[in-house]
C-alpha positions in Angstrom: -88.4 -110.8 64.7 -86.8 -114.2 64.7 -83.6 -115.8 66.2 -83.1 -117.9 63.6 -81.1 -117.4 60.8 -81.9 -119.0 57.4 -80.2 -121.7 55.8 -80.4 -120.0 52.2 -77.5 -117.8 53.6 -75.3 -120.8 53.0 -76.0 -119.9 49.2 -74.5 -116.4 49.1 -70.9 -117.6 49.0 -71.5 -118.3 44.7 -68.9 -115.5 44.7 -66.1 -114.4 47.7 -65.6 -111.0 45.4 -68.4 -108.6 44.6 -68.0 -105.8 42.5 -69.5 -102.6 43.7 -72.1 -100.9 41.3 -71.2 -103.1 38.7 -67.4 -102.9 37.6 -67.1 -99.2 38.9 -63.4 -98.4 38.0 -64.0 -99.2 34.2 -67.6 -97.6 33.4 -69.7 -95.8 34.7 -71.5 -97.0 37.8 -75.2 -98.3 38.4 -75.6 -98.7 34.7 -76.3 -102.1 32.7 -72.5 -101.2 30.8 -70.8 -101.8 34.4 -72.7 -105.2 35.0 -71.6 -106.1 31.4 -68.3 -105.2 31.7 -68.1 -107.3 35.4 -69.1 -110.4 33.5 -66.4 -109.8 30.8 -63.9 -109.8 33.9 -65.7 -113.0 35.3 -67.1 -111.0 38.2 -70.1 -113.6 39.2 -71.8 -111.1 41.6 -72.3 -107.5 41.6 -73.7 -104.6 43.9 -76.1 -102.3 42.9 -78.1 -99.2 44.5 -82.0 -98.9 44.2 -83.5 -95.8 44.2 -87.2 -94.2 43.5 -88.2 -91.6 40.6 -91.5 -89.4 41.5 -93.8 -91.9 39.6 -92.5 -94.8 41.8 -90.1 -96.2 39.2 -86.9 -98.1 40.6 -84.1 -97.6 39.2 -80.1 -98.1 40.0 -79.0 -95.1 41.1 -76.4 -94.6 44.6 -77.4 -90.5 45.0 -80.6 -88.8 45.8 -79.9 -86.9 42.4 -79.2 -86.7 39.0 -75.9 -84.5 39.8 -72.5 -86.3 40.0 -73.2 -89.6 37.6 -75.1 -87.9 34.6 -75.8 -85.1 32.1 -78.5 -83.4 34.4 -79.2 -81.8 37.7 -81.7 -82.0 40.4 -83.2 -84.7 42.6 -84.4 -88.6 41.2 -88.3 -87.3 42.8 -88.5 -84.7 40.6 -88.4 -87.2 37.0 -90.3 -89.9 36.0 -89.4 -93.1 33.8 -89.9 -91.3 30.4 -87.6 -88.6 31.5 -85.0 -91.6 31.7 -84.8 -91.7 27.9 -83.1 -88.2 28.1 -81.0 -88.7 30.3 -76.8 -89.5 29.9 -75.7 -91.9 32.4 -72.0 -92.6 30.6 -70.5 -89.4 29.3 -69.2 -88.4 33.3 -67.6 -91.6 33.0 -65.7 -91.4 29.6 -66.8 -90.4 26.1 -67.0 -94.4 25.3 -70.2 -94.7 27.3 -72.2 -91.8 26.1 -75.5 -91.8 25.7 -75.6 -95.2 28.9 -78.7 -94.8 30.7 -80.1 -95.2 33.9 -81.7 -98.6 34.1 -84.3 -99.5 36.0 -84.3 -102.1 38.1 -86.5 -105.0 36.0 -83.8 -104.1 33.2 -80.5 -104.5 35.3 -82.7 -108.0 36.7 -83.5 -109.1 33.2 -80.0 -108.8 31.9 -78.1 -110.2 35.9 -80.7 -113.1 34.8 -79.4 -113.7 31.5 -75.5 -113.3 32.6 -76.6 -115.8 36.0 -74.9 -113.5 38.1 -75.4 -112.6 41.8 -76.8 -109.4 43.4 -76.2 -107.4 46.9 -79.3 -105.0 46.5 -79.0 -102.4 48.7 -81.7 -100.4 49.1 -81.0 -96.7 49.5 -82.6 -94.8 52.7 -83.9 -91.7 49.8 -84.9 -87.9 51.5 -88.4 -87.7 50.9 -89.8 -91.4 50.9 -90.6 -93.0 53.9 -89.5 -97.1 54.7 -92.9 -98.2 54.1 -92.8 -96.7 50.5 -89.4 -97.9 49.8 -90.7 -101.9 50.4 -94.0 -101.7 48.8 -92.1 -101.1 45.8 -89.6 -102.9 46.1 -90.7 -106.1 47.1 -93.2 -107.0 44.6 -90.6 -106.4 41.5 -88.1 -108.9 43.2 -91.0 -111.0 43.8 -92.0 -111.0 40.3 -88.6 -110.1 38.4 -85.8 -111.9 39.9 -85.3 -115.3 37.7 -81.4 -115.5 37.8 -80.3 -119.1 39.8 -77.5 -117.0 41.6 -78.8 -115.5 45.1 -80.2 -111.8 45.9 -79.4 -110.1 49.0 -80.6 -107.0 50.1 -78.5 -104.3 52.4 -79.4 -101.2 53.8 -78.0 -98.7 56.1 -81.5 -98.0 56.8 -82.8 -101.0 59.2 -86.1 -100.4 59.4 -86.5 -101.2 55.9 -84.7 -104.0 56.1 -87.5 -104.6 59.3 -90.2 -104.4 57.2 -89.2 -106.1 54.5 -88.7 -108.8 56.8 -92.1 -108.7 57.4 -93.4 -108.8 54.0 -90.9 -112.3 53.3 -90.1 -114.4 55.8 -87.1 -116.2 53.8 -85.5 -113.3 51.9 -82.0 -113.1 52.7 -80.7 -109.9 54.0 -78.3 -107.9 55.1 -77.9 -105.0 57.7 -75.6 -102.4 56.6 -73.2 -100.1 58.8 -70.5 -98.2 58.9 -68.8 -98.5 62.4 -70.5 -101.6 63.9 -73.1 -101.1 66.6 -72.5 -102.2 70.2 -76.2 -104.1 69.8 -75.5 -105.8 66.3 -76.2 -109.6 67.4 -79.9 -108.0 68.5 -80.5 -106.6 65.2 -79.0 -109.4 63.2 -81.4 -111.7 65.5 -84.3 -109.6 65.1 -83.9 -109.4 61.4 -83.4 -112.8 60.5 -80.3 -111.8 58.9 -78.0 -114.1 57.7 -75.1 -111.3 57.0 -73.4 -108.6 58.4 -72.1 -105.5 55.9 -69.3 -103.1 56.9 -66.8 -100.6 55.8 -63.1 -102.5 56.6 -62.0 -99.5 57.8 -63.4 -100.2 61.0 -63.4 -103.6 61.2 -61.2 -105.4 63.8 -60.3 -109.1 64.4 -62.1 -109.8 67.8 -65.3 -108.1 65.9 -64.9 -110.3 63.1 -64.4 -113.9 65.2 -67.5 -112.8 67.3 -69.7 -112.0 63.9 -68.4 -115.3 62.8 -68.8 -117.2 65.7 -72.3 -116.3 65.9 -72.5 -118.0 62.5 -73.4 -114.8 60.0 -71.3 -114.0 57.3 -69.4 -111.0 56.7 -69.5 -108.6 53.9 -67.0 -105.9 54.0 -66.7 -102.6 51.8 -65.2 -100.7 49.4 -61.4 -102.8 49.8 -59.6 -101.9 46.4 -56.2 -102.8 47.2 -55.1 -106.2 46.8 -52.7 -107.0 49.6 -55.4 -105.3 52.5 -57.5 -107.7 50.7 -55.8 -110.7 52.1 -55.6 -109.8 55.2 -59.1 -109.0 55.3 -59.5 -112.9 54.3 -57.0 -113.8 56.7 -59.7 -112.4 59.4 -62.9 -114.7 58.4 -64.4 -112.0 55.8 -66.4 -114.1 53.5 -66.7 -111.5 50.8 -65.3 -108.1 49.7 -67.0 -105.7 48.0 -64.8 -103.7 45.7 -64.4 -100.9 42.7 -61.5 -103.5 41.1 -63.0 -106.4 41.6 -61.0 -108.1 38.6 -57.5 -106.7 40.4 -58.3 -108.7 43.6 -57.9 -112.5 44.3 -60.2 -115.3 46.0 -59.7 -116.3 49.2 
């Protein structure tokens, strides 16, 4: 869509380590307990998973279903919001968070706004909701919701969102997710206006990470939980890790 990156990516660096769904390895994940407990450990940017209930309601939440992080089965389309109130997020996690719940996404914004701290949205590619659905309702709660003075990013495996969304804001600041890097990456990165490139560090190697830099994106990397990977990972250009222990690793 454009070959030309935007200069609000220069902005993202407000933190080199990002925690990943909140602090993850001490509370429960994708709930507002893990985003308070990062900014106890002085974690200045988190990432967190949006998701879509049957009635449209966004909330943080990495799985198509209720099963592995809460008290109930079945899949996020089949509740709505006031199911939410029933719902225990914490308990999996340890009997110190039960009763946490799922938040949606206007509360984890209201409370990243009060803390100032960072987000990596990533925007989950849900079974039974199509792209188009995915940004209509997204877009207009970030539009209208996000008031914290650190950046938002948005990430998705799925790049056609990430395409559309494009389309709906011309200066948002985005991300393509992947997993093993595609041959064609500089094409999408172009084509999105993206001004970052997100993947797991398990696959990434040096010449891949002097040509993402050299093209002048930055690079994300995820899930790095130990420390002394972690500096090597720096040692090869990565501007930011994304980890589970974000408190147990050090800056660049």
């Amino acid at each position: 869509m454009t070959n030309k990156k935007i200069d609000m990516g220069k902005t993202i660096q407000a933190s080199a380590i990002i925690g990943h769904r909140g602090l993850s390895a001490l509370s429960p994940e994708n709930t507002l307990a893990a985003i308070k407990v990062a900014h106890l450990h002085k974690i200045d940017w988190i990432e967190v998973d949006a998701s879509i209930l049957g009635d449209g309601t966004i909330v943080l939440c990495h799985d198509d279903t209720l099963n592995r992080c809460s008290d109930r089965q079945g899949s996020l389309l089949s509740i709505n919001q006031q199911d939410l109130l029933t719902i225990d997020a914490g308990s999996w996690f340890s009997d110190t968070f039960k009763g946490e719940p799922i938040p949606t996404l206007i509360e984890a914004f209201v409370l990243l706004s009060e803390l100032n701290i960072g987000l990596n949205l990533e925007l989950k590619a849900q079974q039974g909701v199509t792209p188009h659905t995915t940004v209509n309702l997204i877009y207009p709660l970030i539009k209208n919701h996000w008031k914290s003075n650190k950046p938002l990013l948005i990430s998705s495996f799925d790049h056609e969102i990430l395409r559309l969304y494009r389309q709906r804001d011309p200066q948002q600041l985005l991300g393509p997710l992947y997993e093993i890097i595609e041959e064609n990456w500089h094409t999408t990165m172009q084509e999105l206006g993206a001004v970052s490139l997100h993947c797991d560090w398990q696959h990434l190697t040096l010449p891949l990470a002097i040509a993402i830099k050299t093209a002048g994106y930055q690079l994300f990397i995820y899930t790095c939980n130990d420390p002394d990977i972690a500096k090597k990972l720096w040692h090869m250009g990565v501007d930011s890790i994304i980890s589970d222990v974000p408190h147990l690793l050090s800056p660049r």
